[in-house]
VOMI-309872 format. One line per 5 residues: number of its first residue (from 1); their letters; for each residue x, y, z of C-alpha. Coordinates in steps of 0.1 Angstrom, whole numbers. Layout:
N
NUM = A = X Y Z  ...;
This chain:
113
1 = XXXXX = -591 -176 623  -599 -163 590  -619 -129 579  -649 -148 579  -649 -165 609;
6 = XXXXX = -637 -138 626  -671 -123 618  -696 -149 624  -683 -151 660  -687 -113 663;
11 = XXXXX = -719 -117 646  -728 -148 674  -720 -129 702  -739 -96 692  -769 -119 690;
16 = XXXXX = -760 -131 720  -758 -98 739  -792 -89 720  -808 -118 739  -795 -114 773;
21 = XXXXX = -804 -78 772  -846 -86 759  -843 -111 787  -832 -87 812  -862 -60 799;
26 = XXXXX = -886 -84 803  -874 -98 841  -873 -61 848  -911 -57 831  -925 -83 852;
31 = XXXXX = -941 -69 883  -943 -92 914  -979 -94 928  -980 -65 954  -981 -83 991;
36 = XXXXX = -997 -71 1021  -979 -89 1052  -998 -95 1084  -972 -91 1115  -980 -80 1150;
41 = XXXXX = -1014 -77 1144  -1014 -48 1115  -1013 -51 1077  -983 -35 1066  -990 -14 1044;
46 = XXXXX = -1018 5 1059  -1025 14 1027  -1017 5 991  -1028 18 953  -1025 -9 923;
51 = XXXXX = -1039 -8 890  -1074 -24 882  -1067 -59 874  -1042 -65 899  -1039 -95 924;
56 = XXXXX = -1031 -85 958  -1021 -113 984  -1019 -107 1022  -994 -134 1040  -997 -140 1080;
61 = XXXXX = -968 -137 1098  -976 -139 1126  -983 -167 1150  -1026 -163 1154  -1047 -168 1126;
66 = XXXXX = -1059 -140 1105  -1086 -133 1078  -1096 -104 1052  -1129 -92 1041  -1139 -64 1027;
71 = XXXXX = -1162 -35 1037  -1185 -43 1005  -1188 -77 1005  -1167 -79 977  -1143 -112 991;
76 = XXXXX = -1139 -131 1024  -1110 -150 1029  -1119 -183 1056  -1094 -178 1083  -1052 -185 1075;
81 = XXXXX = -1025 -198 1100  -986 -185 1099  -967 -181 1063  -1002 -192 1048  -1016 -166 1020;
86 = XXXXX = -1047 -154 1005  -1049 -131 969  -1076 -117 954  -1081 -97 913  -1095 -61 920;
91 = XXXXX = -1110 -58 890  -1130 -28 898  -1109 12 904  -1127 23 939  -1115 22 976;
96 = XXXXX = -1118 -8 996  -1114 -10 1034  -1102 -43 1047  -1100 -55 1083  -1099 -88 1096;
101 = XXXXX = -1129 -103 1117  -1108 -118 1141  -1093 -93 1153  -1112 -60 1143  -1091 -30 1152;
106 = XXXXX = -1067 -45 1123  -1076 -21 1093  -1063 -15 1056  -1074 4 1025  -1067 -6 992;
111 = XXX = -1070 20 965  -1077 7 928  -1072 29 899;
């Protein structure tokens, strides 16, 4: 291999390296929607903080059916069986108390900044 093809290679796999490591920052930049699971009849977490503008999305896990409101009136899910979801945007910073009408000792605050 000759001087100069010696250095487009190096120059190739520089670029290379350049592009798996932006890939990587941005993977890594990416928050996953924060998740609120439903499991033995509690939301787990109790409680959570997230940014305004963030989705939140509670999954059942467990083998009744479950729904979320909030304490406003801000949302209302309809009721969701086992490994179904439901997300909602809090656009809003304040502190919302959830519960789920079904089964109302079930309580959760989500705190928006």
């Amino acid at each position: 291999m000759n001087l100069k093809n010696h250095r487009t290679l190096l120059a190739l796999i520089g670029l290379a390296a350049l592009g798996c490591a932006a890939a990587a920052s941005m993977s890594a930049g990416a928050a996953e929607e924060p998740k609120v699971l439903i499991k033995d009849f509690l939301f787990t977490p109790l409680s959570l903080t997230v940014k305004a503008g963030t989705a939140v999305t509670w999954v059942n896990m467990d083998d009744e059916p479950h729904n979320v409101i909030s304490d406003t009136g801000l949302f209302r899910s309809g009721g969701f069986d086992t490994n179904e979801s439901f997300s909602h945007k809090f656009d809003k910073p304040g502190t919302y108390r959830i519960t789920c009408s079904i089964h109302p000792r079930m309580v959760a605050t989500i705190v928006v900044e």
